[in-house]
C-alpha positions as CSV (number, residue, x, y, z in Angstrom):
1,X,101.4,100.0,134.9
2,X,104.7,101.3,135.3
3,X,105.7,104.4,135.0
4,X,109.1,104.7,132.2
5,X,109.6,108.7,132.8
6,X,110.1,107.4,136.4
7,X,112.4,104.2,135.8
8,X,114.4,105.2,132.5
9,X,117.6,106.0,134.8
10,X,118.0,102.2,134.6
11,X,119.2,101.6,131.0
12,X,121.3,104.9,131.5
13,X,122.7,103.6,134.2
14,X,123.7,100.2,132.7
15,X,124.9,101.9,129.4
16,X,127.2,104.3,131.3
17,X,128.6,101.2,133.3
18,X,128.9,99.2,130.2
19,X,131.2,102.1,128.5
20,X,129.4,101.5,125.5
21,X,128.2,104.1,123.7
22,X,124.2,104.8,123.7
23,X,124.0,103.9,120.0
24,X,125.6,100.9,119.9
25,X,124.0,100.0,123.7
26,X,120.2,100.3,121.4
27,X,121.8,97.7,118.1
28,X,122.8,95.3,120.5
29,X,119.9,95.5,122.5
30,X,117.5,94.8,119.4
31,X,119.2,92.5,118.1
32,X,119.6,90.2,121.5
33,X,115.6,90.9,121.4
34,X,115.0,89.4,118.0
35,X,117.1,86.6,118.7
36,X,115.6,85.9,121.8
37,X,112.0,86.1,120.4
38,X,112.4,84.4,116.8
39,X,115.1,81.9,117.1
40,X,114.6,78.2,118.1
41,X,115.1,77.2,122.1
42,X,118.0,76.5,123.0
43,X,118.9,74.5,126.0
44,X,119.9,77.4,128.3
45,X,116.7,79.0,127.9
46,X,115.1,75.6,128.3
47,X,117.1,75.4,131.9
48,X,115.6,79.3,132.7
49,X,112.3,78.4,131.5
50,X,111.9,75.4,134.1
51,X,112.5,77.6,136.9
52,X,109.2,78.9,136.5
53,X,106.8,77.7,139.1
54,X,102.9,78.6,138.1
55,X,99.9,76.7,137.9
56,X,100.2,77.1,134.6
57,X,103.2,76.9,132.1
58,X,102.2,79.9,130.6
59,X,105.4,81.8,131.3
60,X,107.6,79.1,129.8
61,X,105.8,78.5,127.1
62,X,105.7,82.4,126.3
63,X,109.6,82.4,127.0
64,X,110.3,80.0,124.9
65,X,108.0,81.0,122.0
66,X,109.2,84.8,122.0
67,X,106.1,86.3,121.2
68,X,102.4,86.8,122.3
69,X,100.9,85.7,119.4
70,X,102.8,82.3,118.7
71,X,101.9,81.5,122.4
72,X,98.4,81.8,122.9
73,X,98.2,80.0,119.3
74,X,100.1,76.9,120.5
75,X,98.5,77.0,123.9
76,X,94.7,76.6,122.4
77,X,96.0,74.4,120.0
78,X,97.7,71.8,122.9
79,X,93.6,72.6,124.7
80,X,92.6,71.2,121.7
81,X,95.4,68.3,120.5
82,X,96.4,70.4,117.2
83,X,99.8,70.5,115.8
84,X,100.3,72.8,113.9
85,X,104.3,74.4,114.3
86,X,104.3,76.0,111.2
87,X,101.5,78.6,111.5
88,X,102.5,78.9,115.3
89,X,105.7,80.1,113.8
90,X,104.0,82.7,111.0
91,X,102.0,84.1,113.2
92,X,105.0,86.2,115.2
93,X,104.7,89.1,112.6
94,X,101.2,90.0,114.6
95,X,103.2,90.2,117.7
96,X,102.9,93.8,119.8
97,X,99.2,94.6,117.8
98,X,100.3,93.7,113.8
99,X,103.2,94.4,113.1
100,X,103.7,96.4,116.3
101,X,101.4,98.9,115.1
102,X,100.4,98.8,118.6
103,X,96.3,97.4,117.5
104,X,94.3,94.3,119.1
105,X,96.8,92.2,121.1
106,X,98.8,89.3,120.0
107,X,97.5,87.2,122.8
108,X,94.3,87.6,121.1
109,X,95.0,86.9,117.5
110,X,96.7,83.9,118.4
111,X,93.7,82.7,120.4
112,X,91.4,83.5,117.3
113,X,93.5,82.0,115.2
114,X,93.4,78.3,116.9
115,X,89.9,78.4,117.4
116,X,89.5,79.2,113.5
117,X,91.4,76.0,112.9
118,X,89.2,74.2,115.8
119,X,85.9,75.2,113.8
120,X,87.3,73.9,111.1
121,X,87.6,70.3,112.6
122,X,84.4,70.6,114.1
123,X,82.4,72.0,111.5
124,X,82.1,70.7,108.0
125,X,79.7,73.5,107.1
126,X,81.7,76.6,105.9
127,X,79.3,79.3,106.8
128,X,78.9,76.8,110.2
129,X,82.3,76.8,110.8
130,X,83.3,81.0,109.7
131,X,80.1,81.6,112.4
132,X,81.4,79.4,115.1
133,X,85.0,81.0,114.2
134,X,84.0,84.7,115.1
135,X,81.4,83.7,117.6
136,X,84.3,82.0,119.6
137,X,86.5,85.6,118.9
138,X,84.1,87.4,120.5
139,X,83.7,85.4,123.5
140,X,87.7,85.7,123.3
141,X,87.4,89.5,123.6
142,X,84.7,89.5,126.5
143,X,87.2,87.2,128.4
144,X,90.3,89.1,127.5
145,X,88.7,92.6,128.3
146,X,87.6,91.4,131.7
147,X,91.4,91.6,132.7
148,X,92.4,94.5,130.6
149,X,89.3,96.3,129.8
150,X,91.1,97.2,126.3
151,X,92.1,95.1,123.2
152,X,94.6,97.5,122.5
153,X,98.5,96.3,122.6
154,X,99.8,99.8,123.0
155,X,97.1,101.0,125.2
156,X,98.0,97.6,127.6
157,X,101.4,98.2,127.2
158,X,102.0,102.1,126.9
159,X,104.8,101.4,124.2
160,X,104.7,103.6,121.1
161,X,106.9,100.8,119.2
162,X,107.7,104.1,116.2
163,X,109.6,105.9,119.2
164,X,113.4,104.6,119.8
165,X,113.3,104.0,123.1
166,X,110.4,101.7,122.6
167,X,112.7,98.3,122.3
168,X,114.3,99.1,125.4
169,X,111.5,99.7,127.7
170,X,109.9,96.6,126.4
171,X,113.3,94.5,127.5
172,X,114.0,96.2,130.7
173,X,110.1,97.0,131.7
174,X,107.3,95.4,130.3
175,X,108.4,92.1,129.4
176,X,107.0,90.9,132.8
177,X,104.0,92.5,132.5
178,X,102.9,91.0,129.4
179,X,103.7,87.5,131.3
180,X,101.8,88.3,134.6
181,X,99.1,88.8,131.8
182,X,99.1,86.0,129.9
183,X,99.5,83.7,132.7
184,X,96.3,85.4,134.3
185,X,94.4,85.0,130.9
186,X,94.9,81.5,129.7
187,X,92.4,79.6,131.5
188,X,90.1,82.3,130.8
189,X,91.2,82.3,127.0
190,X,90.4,78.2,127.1
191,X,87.4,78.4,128.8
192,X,85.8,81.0,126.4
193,X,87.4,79.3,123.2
194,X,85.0,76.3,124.5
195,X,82.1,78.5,125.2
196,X,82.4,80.2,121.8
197,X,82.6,77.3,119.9
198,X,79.8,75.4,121.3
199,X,77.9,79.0,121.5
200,X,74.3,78.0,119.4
201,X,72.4,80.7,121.7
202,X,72.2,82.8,118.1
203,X,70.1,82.0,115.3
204,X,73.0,81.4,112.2
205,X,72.2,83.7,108.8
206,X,72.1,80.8,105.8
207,X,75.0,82.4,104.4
208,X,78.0,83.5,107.1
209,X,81.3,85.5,105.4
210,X,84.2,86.8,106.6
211,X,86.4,89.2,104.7
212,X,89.6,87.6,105.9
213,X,88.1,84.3,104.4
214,X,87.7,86.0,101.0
215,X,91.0,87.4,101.7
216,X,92.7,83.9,101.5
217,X,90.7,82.7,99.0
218,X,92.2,84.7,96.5
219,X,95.7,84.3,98.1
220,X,94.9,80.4,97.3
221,X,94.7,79.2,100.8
222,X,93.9,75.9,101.6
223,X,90.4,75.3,103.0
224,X,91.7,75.2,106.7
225,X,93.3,78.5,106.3
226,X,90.2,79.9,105.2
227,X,88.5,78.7,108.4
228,X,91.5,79.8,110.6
229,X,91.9,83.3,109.6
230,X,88.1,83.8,109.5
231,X,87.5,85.0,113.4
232,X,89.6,88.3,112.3
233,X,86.3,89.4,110.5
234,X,85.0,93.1,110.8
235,X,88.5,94.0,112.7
236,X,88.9,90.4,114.7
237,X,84.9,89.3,116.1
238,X,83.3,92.6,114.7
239,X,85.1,94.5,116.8
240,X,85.8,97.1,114.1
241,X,89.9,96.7,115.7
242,X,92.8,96.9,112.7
243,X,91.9,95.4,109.4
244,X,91.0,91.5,109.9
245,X,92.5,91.0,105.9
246,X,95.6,92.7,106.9
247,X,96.1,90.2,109.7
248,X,95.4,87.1,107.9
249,X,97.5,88.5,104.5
250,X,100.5,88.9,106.5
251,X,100.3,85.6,108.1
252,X,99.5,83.7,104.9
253,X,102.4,85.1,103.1
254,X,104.9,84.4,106.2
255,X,103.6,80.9,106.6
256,X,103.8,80.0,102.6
257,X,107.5,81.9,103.3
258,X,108.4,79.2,105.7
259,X,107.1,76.4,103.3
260,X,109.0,77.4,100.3
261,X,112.2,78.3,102.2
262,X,112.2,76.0,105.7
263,X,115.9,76.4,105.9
264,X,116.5,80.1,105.4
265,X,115.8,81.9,108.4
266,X,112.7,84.2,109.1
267,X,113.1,88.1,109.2
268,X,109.0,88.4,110.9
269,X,108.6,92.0,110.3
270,X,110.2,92.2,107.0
271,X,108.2,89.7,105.4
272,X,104.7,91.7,105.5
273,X,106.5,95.2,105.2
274,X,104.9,95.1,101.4
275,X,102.0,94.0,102.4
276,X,101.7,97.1,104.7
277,X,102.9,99.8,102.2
278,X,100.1,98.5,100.0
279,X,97.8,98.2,102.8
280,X,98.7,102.1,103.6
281,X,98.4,103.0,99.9
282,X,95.1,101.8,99.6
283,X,93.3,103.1,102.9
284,X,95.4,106.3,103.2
285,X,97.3,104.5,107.1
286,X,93.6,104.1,107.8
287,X,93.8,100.7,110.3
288,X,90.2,100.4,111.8
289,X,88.0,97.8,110.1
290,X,85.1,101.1,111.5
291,X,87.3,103.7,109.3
292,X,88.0,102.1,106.5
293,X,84.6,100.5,106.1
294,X,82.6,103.5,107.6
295,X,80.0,100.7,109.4
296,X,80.1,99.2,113.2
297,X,78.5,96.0,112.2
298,X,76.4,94.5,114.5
299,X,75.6,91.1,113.5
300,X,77.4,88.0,111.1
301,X,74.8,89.0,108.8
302,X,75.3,92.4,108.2
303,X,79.5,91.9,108.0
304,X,78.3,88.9,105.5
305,X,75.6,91.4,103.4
306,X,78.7,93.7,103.1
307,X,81.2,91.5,101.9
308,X,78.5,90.1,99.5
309,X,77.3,93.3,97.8
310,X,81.2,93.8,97.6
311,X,82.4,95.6,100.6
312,X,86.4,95.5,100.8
313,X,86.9,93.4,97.4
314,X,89.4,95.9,96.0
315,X,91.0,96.1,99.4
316,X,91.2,92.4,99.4
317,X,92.3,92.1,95.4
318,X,95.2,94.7,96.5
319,X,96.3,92.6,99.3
320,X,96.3,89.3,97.5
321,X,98.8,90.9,94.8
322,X,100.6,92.2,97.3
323,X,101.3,88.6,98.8
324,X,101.6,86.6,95.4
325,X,103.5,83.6,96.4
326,X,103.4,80.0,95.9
327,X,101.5,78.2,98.2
């Protein structure tokens, strides 16, 4: 982990070269950072990219994505022949833990995500296919914490994203090591989406829910959204992590965003900033599924008892409104 006290004579270094002031050094720094992350490839990058010599591609796909999240999504999704560009693309918002709140990694939600969308294919069976979903997410986690021992974005990272200087330690430090780890974790990422989704070791309850499933339900999601977003359950696997409704809400409204308006370019943060002020109104900036629910659940069945005796359903109601678009 490197140590920014230590190493933050670099940017000051550059900025008094530059004879720029510090101010204007940060704006321009952010906003090459967006760009670089949210816009389309160009062939430049393309050209950088390919000078990247893994076993993997891992580090030219994640360059050329611009975020965790979209990259782990379209990497399971090529393991398992899906195309789906669109939701690759909404899925940046959850980039740096949710809206770099700094919770479960991006490399993880965009894992759980693709294998949500791979029950769905394999599973005509909705309860089959929500309990394959979050069986697959938590195989996800045992894989991901073998490298990193925490789900945690800010914890991996040590970037407080609220602080000023958090942009520019990302750029100038951690950037690599975000690729050294998603280049170590993607055959471990495949192998377990496999395991997880083939995973009948468990007896399955009759009746399996997940409360980002009910989530998009009444956001009027189609039935393979409701499947995709439904490893995020009890805080992504039952992990009791940052709301699993919060996740999916933000990335339903972004993806129904790109639908409506293909052509207008996408601001990722600012289209869930309502969802999170209602979020935040609602649980009092309580994240945890364990907080705001009060429960570690232990099994499908008790998350799927909860949700059924009404656990969350105002949460849930609140979010939908929150996100009332057009699908």
């Amino acid at each position: 982990m490197v140590n920014f006290d230590e190493k933050m004579s670099k940017p000051k270094d550059i900025i008094k070269k530059s004879g720029i002031d510090r101010r204007t050094f940060i704006a321009q720094s952010a906003k090459c950072s967006a760009c670089l992350a949210f816009l389309p490839i160009n062939d430049s990058l393309e050209n950088i990219a390919s000078t990247f010599r893994d076993k993997n591609d891992t580090k030219k796909i994640f360059l050329k994505k611009g975020t965790c999240s979209q990259t782990f999504y379209f990497l399971l999704n090529r393991e398992f022949k899906n195309n789906k560009e669109e939701e690759e693309h909404a899925i940046d918002p959850l980039a740096g833990g949710i809206m770099q709140k700094g919770y479960q990694c991006g490399m993880l939600l965009g894992a759980t995500f693709s294998v949500g969308a791979e029950s769905y294919r394999r599973y005509t069976d909705e309860s089959q296919a929500i309990y394959q979903s979050v069986i697959a997410s938590q195989h996800l986690i045992k894989s991901f914490t073998k490298k990193m021992t925490t789900t945690d974005c800010n914890v991996i990272t040590n970037i407080d994203f609220s602080k000023k200087l958090s942009l520019l330690k990302m750029i100038f430090f951690q950037t690599g090591e975000c690729f050294r780890l998603a280049k170590h974790w993607t055959s471990g990422a495949i192998n377990a989406a496999h395991d997880g989704l083939s995973d009948k070791t468990a007896s399955r309850p009759t009746k399996c829910m997940s409360c980002a499933t009910e989530l998009a339900k009444k956001m009027g999601a189609s039935e393979e959204e409701k499947i995709t977003v439904s490893g995020l359950a009890g805080g992504l696997g039952l992990s009791g992590n940052a709301c699993g409704a919060l996740a999916a809400a933000i990335w339903l409204k972004t993806l129904y965003r790109l639908r409506q308006n293909p052509e207008e370019p996408l601001s990722p943060y600012k289209e869930g900033e309502e969802t999170i002020v209602a979020f935040e109104e609602e649980t009092g900036n309580k994240y945890l599924c364990s907080e705001i629910t009060g429960i570690n659940f232990n099994s499908i069945d008790e998350h799927t008892e909860y949700i059924k005796n009404g656990g969350c359903s105002r949460l849930t109601d609140i979010l939908a409104q929150a996100n009332e678009v057009a699908c």
